[in-house]
N, C-alpha and C positions, 0 to 999 in steps of 0.2 A: 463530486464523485470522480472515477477513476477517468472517462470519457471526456469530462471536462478539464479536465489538468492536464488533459493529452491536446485537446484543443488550444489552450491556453499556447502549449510550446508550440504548437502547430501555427500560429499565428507569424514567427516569425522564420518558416520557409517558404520561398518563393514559390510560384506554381510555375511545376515542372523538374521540380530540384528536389532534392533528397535531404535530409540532416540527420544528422548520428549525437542523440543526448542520452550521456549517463547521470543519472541524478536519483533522485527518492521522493517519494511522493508519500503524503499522511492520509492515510485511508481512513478519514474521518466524516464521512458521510452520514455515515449510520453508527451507532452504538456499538452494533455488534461488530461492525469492520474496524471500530479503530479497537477494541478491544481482542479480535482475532486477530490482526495485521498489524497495527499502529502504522509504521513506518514501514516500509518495500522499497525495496533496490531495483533500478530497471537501467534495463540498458536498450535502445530502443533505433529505430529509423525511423524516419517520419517524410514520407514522399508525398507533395499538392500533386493531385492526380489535375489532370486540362480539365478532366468535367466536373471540378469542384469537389471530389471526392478525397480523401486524405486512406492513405494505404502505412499501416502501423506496422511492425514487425522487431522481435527482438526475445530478450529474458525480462519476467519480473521473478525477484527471488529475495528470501528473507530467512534469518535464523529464528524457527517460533519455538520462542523459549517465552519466561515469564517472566517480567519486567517491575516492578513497586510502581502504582499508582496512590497516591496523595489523593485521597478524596474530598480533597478541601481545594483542589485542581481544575475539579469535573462542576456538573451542573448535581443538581439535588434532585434526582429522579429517583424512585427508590430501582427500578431495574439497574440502572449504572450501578446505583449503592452497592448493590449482590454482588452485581459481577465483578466491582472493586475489592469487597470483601474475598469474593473464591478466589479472585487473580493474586492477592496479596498469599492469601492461604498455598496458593500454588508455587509461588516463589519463596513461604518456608521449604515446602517437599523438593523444589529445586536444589536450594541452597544445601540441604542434607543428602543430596545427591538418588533421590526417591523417583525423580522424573528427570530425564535427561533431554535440553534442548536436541534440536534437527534440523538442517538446514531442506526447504522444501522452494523447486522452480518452478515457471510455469512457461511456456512457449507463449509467445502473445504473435497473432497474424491474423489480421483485420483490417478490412476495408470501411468505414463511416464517412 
């Protein structure tokens, strides 16, 4: 999930020190996050607070547009199936210009 992938980079700043990562993270936890999110953009800080605390701050942001999923990609659940089926069906109505991508941000400022 999103809290551990942020741990994961957090690992390599020192306590007391600050670090600045842009990078992307696959919001693949759950079903529905990689299918609402896939892939997110973040641009982030990441300060080791003395008392073991980690203080996050930055943008996560993403274009939610609609994407082709190969459902020969995925696991064989029938809930992915669907949601493979309507995501597919969604990017015909993108592609004929019916639903128009958006780029959507979010503020991230958190202490864990």
């Amino acid at each position: 999930n999103f809290k551990f992938k942020i741990l994961k980079l957090a690992k390599e700043v020192p306590v007391g020190e600050t670090k600045i990562y842009a990078t992307s993270i696959r919001m693949d936890d759950t079903t529905d996050n990689l299918a609402a999110f896939g892939n997110i953009k973040i641009a982030i800080s990441i300060t080791a607070n003395d008392n073991g605390s980690l203080t996050v701050k930055g943008k996560a942001e993403d274009l939610y547009n609609f994407e082709y999923m190969n459902i020969n990609d995925y696991s064989k659940s029938p809930k992915l199936n669907l949601i493979i089926i309507a995501n597919n069906f969604a990017v015909d109505l993108q592609k004929k210009g019916l639903l128009h991508p958006y780029t959507w941000e979010a503020d991230i400022d958190t202490t864990f």
